[in-house]
N, C-alpha and C positions, 0 to 999 in steps of 0.2 A: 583515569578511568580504570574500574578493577576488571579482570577477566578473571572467571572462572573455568577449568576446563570439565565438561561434562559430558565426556567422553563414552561414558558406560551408561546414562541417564537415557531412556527413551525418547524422554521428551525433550531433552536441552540438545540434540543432535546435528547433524550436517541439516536437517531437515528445518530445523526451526532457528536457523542460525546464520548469518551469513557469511562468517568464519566458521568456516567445520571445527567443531567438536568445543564449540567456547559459547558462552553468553556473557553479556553484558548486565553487571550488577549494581551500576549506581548509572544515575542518569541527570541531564542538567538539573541545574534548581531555579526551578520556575519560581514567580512572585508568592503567586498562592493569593488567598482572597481569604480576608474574616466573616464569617458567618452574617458579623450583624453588617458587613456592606453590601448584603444580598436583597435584593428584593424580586417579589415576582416578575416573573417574565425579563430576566436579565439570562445570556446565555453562559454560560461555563464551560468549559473544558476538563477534562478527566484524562488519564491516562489508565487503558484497558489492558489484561492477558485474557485468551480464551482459548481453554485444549479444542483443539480441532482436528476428526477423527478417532479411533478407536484404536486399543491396541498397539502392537509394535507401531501402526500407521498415524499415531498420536503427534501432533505437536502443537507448540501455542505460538500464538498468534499476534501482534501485542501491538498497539496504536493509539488514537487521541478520538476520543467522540465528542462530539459538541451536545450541550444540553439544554433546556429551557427548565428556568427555574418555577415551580410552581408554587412551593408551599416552603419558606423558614420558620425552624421552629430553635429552641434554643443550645441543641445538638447537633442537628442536621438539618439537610435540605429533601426536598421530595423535589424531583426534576424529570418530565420527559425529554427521552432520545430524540434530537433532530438528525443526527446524521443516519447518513442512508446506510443500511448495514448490510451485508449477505445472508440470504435466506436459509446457510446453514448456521450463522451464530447464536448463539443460545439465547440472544437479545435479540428484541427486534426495534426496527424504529417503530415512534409511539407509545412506546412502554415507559412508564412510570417505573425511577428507581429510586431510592433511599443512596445519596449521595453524604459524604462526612467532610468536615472541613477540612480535613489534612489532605485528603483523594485531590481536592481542586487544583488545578494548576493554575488558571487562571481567569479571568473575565474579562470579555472582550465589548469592545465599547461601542457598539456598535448595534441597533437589533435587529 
């Protein structure tokens, strides 16, 4: 796994980091899923960052959301958020997003 040191960055800091002054830049490799094995109403996973806070007070935030697929088209997918999110992320659950196929990690088999 690579480390970066980002020591002088605002946002890659002690604060957003759980090793001070480092972030993590490659991450496992999940299956992933092909656009045309999507159909409506199957859930997916994504892997998210979101700056949180202002300013020197900046950092990001970065985790796994689950999604409901609604709409494949031969690009993308259109999917609302099921996972429950904090009322300060700039997402909320219920919102409809424009998901790509490379972003998916992957589909869980389950509904």
């Amino acid at each position: 796994m690579t480390i970066i040191n980002f020591s002088k960055s605002p946002l890659m800091n002690r604060h957003s980091s759980k090793m001070s002054g480092k972030m993590v830049t490659t991450f496992p490799d999940y299956p992933g899923v092909a656009l045309k094995a999507l159909k409506e109403d199957d859930i997916i996973t994504i892997r998210v960052f979101f700056g949180i806070g202002k300013g020197d007070k900046m950092r990001v935030d970065g985790g796994h959301i689950d999604l409901r697929v609604e709409f494949v088209d031969e690009n993308s997918v259109m999917a609302v958020i099921i996972t429950q999110l904090p009322e300060h992320f700039p997402w909320k659950t219920g919102e409809s997003i424009e998901v790509f196929e490379e972003e998916i990690l992957y589909k869980t088999d389950f509904q």
